[in-house]
C-alpha positions as CSV (number, residue, x, y, z in Angstrom):
1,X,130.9,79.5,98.2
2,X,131.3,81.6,95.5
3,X,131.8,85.0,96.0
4,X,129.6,88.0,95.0
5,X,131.0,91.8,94.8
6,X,128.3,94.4,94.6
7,X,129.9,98.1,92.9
8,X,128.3,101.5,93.8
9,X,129.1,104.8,93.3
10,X,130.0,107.2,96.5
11,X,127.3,109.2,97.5
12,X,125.6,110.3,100.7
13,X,123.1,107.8,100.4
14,X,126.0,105.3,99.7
15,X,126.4,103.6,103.3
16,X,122.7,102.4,103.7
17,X,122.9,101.0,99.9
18,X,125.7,99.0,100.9
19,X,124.4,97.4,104.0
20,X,121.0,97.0,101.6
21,X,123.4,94.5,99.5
22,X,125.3,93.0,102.2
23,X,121.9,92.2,103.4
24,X,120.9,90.5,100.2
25,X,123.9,88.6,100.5
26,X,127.1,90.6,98.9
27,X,130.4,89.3,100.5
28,X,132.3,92.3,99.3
29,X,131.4,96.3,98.4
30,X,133.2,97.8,96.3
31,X,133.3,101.3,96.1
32,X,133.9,103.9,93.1
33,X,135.3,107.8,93.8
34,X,134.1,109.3,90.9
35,X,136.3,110.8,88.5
36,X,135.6,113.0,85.7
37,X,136.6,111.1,82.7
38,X,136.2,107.2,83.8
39,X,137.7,105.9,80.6
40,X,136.8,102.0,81.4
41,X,133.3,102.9,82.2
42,X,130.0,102.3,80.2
43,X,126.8,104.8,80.4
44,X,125.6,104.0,83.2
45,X,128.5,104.4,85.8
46,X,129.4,107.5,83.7
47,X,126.3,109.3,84.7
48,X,126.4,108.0,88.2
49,X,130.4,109.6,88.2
50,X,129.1,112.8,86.9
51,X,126.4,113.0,89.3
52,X,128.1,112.2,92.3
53,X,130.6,115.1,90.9
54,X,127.7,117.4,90.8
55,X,126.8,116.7,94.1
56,X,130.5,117.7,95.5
57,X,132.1,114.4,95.9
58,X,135.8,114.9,95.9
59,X,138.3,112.5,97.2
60,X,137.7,113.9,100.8
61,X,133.8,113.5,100.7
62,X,134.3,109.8,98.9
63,X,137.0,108.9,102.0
64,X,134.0,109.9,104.5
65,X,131.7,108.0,102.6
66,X,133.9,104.9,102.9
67,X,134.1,105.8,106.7
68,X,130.3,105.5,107.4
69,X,130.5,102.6,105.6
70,X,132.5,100.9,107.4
71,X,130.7,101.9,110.4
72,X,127.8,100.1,109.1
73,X,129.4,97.2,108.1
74,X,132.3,96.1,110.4
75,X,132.9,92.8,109.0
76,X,132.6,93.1,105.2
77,X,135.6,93.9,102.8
78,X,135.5,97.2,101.6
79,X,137.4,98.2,98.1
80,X,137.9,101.8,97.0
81,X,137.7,101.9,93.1
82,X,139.0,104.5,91.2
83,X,141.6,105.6,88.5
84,X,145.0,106.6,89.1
85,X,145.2,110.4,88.6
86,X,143.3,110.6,91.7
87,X,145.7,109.3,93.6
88,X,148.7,111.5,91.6
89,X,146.6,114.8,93.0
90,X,146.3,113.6,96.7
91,X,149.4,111.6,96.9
92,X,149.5,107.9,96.9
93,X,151.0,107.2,99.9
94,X,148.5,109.7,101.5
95,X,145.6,108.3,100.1
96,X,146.1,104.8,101.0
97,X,147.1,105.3,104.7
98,X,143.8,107.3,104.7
99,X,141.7,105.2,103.1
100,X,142.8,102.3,105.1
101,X,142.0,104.4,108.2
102,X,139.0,104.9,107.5
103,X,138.5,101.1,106.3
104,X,139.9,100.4,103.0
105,X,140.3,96.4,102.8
106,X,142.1,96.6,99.3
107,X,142.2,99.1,96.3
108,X,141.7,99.0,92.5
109,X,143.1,101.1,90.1
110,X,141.6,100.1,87.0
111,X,144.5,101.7,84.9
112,X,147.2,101.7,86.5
113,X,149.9,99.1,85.0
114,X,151.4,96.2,87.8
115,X,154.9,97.7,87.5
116,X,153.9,101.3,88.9
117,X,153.3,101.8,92.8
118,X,154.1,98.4,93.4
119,X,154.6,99.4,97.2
120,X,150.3,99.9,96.9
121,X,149.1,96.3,97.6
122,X,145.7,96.3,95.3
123,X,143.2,93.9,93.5
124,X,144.8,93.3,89.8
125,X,142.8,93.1,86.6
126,X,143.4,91.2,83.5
127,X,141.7,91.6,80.1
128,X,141.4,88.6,77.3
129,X,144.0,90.8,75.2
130,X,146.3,90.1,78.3
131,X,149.7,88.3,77.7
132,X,150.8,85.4,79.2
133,X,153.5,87.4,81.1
134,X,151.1,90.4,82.2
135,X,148.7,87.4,83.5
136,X,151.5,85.7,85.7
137,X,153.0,89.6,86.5
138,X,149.1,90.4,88.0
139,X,148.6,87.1,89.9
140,X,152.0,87.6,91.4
141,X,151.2,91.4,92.7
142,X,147.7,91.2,93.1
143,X,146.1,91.5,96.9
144,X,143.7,88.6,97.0
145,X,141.8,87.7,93.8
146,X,142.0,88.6,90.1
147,X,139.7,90.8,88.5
148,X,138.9,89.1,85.1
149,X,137.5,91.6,82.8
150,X,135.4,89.6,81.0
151,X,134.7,91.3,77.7
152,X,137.5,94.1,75.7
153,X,135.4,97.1,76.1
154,X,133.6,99.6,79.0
155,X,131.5,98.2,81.8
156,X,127.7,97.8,81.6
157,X,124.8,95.5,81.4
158,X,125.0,92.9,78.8
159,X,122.4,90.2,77.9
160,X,125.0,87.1,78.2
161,X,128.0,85.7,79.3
162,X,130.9,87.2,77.1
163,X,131.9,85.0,75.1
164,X,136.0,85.7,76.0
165,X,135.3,84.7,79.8
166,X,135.6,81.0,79.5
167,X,139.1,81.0,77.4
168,X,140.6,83.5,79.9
169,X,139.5,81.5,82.7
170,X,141.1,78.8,81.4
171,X,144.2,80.7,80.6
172,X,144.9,82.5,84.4
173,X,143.9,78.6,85.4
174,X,147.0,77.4,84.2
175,X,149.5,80.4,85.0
176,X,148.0,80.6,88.2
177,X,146.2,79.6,91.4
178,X,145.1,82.7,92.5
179,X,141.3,83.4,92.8
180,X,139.8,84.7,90.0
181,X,136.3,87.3,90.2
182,X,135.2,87.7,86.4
183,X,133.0,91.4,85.9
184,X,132.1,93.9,83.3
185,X,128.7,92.7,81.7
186,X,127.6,90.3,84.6
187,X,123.8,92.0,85.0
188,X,121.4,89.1,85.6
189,X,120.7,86.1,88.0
190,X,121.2,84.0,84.8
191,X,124.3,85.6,83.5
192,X,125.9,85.4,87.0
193,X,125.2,81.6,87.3
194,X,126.8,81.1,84.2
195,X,130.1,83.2,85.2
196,X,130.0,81.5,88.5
197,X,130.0,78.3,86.9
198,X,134.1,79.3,85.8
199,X,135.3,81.6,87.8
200,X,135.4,81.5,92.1
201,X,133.1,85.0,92.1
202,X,131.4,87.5,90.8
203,X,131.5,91.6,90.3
204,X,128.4,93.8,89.4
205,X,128.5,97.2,88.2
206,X,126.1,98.9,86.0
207,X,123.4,96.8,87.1
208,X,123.5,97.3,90.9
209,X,124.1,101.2,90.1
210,X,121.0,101.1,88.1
211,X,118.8,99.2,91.0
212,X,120.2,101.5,93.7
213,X,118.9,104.4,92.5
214,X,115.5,102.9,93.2
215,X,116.3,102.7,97.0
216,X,118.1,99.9,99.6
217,X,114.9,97.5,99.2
218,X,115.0,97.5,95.1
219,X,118.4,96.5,95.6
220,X,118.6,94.2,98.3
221,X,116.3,92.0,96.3
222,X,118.2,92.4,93.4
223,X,121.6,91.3,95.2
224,X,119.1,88.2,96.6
225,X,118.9,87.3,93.5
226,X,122.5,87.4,92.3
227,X,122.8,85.6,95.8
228,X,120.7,82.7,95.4
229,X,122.0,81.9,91.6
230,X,125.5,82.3,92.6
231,X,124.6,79.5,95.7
232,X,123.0,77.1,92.9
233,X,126.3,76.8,91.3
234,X,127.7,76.1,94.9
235,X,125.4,73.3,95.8
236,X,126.0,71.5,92.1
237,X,129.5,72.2,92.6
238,X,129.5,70.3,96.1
239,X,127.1,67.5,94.6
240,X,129.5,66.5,91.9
């Protein structure tokens, strides 16, 4: 089965959004604290950072959020996702014995190097400008599964599959045997089967963002859809 991780933003509205796209068949949620100058993001989860800001969601409000969440869904891994000067101002050691209390599965901290905080366990990411060594240093630290960054750039909705994914595949392939869950870009039903088709799973962003602003039932379907294309490339997979 390959594996599907649905992104959103933490809002109050967050927790029935997430259960929307477990519903439609997301195996993991991961969940973004907003911070105020999100350097790896695109557009779209830029405006969704600066309006969850606006609304007043600090660190404390984004911990709560993950707390309902996990109320809601008891059985579904939960990821905080954020950068890492949020965790210099509450304290890392703080923040990850409280965001595992309140149901943190893993963490990522999309700029954070490997060598720093090695004692917080987290998900890894590796880009196509990646060395060899920084590939084997990631798999060897990371909590899980890789995060394959798929394209050099920010997140957001792209009309195909980069063109970088399949080489870097091939690449953690043979330096590793850890799972690897390629993102950034990955928008469409299409675009997802075609990722799936390389990599063990899946993570959208800027897409899911964008369809949960138009309520849990928009997005459910939407996350059916990912769903049902990412189980296509299951049932060929099993054929063969």
């Amino acid at each position: 089965m390959k594996k599907l991780v649905i992104y959103l933003m933490a809002e109050p509205e967050t927790p029935e959004l997430a259960r929307a796209a477990v519903d439609g068949g997301a195996d993991i949620v991961e969940l973004g604290f907003p911070f105020s100058d999100p350097l790896a993001e695109g557009p779209v989860i830029r405006r969704a950072s600066e309006r969850a800001l606006a609304r007043g969601m600090r660190t404390k409000q984004c911990l709560d959020v993950l707390a309902r969440t996990r109320e809601l869904l008891p059985d579904t891994p939960i990821v905080p996702m954020t950068y890492a000067a949020i965790l210099e101002a509450y304290g890392y050691e703080r923040f990850a014995a409280d965001a595992r209390d309140r149901g943190a599965s893993s963490f990522i901290l999309v700029d954070l190097p490997v060598e720093e905080q090695p004692a917080l366990r987290r998900i890894q990411l590796v880009a196509p400008t990646s060395t060899d060594d920084r590939i084997r240093a990631a798999a060897n630290a990371t909590d899980g599964w890789l995060y394959l960054v798929s394209v050099t750039g920010t997140t957001g909705a792209r009309d195909a599959l980069s063109p970088a994914l399949p080489p870097l595949v091939e690449r953690v392939r043979v330096l590793s045997d850890v799972a690897v869950y390629a993102g950034f870009g990955i928008s469409t039903p299409e675009i997802a089967r075609a990722a799936g088709e390389l990599a063990d799973g899946v993570v959208v962003g800027s897409r899911a963002v964008q369809t949960a602003e138009d309520g849990p039932d928009a997005l459910r379907d939407y996350v059916a859809s990912l769903r049902s294309a990412l189980d296509e490339v299951a049932q060929g997979i099993a054929v063969r």
